[in-house]
C-alpha positions in Angstrom: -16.3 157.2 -1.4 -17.1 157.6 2.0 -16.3 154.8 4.7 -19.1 154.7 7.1 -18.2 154.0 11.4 -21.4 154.6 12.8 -24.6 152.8 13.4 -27.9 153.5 14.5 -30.1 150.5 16.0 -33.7 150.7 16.6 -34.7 148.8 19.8 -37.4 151.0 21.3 -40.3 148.3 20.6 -41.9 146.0 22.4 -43.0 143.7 19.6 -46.7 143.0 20.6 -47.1 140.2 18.2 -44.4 138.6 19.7 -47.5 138.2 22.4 -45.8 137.0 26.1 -42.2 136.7 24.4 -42.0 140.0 25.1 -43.6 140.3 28.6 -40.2 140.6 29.7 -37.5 141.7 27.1 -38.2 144.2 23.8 -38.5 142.2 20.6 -34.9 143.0 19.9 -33.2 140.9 22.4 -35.2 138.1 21.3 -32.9 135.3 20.9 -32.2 133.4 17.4 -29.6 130.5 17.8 -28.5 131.3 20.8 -28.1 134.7 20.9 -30.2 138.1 21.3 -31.3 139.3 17.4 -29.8 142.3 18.4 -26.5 141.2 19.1 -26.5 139.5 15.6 -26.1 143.1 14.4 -24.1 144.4 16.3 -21.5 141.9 15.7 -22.0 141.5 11.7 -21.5 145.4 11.7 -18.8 145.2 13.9 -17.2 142.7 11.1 -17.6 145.1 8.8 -15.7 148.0 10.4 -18.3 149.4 12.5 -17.0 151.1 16.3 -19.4 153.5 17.0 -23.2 152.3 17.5 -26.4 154.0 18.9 -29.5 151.9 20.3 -32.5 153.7 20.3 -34.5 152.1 23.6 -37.8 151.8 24.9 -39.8 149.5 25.7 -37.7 147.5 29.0 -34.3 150.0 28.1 -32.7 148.0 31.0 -32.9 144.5 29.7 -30.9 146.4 26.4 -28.6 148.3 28.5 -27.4 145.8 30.5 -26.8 142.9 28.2 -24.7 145.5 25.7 -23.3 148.1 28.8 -20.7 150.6 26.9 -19.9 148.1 23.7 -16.2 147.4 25.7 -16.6 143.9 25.6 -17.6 143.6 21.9 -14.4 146.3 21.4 -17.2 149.0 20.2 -18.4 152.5 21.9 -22.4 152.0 22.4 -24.6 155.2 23.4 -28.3 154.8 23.8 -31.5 157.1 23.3 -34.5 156.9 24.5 -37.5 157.0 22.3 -40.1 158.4 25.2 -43.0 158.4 23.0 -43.8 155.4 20.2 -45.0 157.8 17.1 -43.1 156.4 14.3 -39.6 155.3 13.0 -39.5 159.1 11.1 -39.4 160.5 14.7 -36.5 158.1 16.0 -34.2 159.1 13.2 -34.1 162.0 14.7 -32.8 161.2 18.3 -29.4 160.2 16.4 -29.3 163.9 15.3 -26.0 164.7 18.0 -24.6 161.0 17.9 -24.5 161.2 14.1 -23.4 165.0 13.6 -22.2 165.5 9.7 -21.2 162.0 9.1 -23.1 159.3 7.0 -24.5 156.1 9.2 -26.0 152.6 8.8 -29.3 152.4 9.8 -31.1 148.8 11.0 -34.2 147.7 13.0 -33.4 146.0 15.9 -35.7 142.6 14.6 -33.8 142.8 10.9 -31.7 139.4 10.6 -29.4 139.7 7.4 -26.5 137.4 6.2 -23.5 138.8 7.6 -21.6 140.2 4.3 -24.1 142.1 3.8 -23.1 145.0 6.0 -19.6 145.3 4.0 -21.5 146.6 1.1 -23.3 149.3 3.2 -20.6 150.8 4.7 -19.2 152.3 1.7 -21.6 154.8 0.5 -20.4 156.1 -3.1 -20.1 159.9 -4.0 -23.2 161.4 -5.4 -25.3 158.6 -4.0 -27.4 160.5 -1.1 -28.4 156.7 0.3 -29.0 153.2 0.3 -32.3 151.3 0.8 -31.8 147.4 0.7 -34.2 145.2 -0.4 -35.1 141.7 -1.1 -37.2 140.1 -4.2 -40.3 138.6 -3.7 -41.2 139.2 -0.4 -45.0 139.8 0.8 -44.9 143.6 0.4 -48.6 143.8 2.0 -46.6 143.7 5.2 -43.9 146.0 5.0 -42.8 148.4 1.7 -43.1 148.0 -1.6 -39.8 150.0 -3.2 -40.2 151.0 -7.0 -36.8 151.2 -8.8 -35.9 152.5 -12.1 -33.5 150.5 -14.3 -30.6 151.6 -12.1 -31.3 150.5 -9.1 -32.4 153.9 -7.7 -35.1 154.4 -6.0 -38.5 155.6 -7.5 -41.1 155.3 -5.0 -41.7 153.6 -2.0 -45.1 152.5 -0.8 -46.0 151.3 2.8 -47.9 148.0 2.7 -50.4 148.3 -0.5 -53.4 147.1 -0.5 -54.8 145.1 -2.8 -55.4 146.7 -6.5 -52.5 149.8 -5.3 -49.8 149.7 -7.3 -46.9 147.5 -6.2 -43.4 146.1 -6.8 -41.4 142.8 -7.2 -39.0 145.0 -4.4 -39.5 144.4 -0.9 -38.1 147.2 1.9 -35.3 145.0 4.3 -34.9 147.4 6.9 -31.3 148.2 6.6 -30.0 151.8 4.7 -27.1 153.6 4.7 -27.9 157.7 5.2 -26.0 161.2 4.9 -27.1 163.7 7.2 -29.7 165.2 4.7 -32.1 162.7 6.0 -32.7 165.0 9.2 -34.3 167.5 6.6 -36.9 165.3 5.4 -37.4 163.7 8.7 -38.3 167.3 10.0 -41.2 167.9 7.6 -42.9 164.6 8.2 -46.5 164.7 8.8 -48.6 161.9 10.3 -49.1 158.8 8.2 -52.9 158.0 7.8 -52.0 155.2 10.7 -50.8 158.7 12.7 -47.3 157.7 12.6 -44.3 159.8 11.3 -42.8 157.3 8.7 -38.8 156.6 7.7 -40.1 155.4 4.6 -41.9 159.0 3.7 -38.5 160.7 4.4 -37.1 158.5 2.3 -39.6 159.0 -0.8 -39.2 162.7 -0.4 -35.6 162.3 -0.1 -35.6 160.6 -3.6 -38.2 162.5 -4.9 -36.2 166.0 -4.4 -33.7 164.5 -7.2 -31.0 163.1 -4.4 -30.0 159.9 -5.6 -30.9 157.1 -3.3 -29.8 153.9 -4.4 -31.2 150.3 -3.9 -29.3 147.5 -2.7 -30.1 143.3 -3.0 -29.2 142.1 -0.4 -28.2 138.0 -0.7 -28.4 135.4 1.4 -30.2 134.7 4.5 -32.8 137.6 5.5 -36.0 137.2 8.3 -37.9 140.5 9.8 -38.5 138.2 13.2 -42.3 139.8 13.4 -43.6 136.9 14.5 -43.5 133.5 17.1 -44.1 131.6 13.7 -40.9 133.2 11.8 -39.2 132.7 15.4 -40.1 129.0 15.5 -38.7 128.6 11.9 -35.0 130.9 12.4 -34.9 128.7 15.8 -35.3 124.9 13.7 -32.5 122.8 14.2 -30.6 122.2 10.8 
């Protein structure tokens, strides 16, 4: 078993359909219930062991960098990248190359909400298991990743946003994994998705697909990919 202490957070966007929301701020440091979405990550990981955490920035790096500083205050060690070019989530993976050397990593979007105890079960990656993709049940998988499984919960196929009458899956891709290393092989060889983007999800199919195991996780409870002002309205309801 291997215990996982680092984090890599992508926070580069600016979230355009978000529309003036994000004039001023990336879509990460939206707030939900008081409090930047990205912050909600940082401290659920922190809960569950986490100390050392990378945030990929972009889009407005400063409003990022100076609401999170070094990570003293949330007792954590933060580093930041900076993703100068907007190509694809495949290429970010990548700038967490030196922060991540040979040791295994969590891996969330920055606009990924999750319950909390979630994060304890990804930050023990078993032996022989290469990764973990999490996913949720019936989802709309026309906007994000369908993930095919075999009766083991390891992962098959994954599909970006199938149309209609492609194959597709009760599965939906959350947006959190746990990786080894070996991701920054496939991640390497990407070519341009036909949207001419390099894709985390290809890496991950090839991963799979070279007989690594890569295993699929449910999440439960509470899960929202804030894409949207609409989902935004509804995380920001009063109870």
């Amino acid at each position: 078993m291997t215990k996982i202490d680092k984090a890599v957070l992508l926070a580069a966007g600016r979230g355009t359909r978000m529309r003036e929301l994000t004039a001023d701020i990336p879509k990460p440091m939206i707030a939900v219930r008081g409090k930047p979405v990205l912050q909600h990550i940082i401290e659920g990981l922190r809960g569950a062991g986490m100390r050392h955490f990378l945030i990929v920035v972009g889009y407005r790096a400063d409003v990022v960098r100076d609401h999170f500083g070094d990570g003293s205050r949330y007792k954590i060690d933060i580093e930041y990248a900076t993703q100068v070019v907007q190509d694809g989530t495949g290429r970010v993976v990548d700038l967490a190359r030196d922060f991540v050397g040979n040791s295994a990593f969590v891996l969330s979007y920055g606009d990924i909400l999750v319950d909390p105890r979630n994060y304890k079960q990804l930050v023990d990656l078993a032996d022989g298991v290469e990764a973990i993709i999490t996913v949720k049940r019936d989802e709309d998988v026309s906007k994000g990743g369908a993930v095919f499984l075999n009766e083991r919960m390891e992962l098959v196929d994954l599909r970006e946003k199938p149309k209609p009458g492609q194959p597709t899956s009760p599965w939906y891709n959350a947006g959190l994994y746990a990786f080894r290393p070996s991701i920054f092989e496939f991640t390497a060889k990407l070519q341009p998705s036909p949207r001419g983007e390099y894709e985390l999800t290809d890496a991950i199919r090839d991963l799979a697909q070279s007989g690594k195991r890569v295993r699929a996780l449910e999440l439960a409870g509470e899960w929202a990919d804030v894409r949207d002002p609409e989902i935004l309205a509804r995380l920001n309801r009063p109870a």
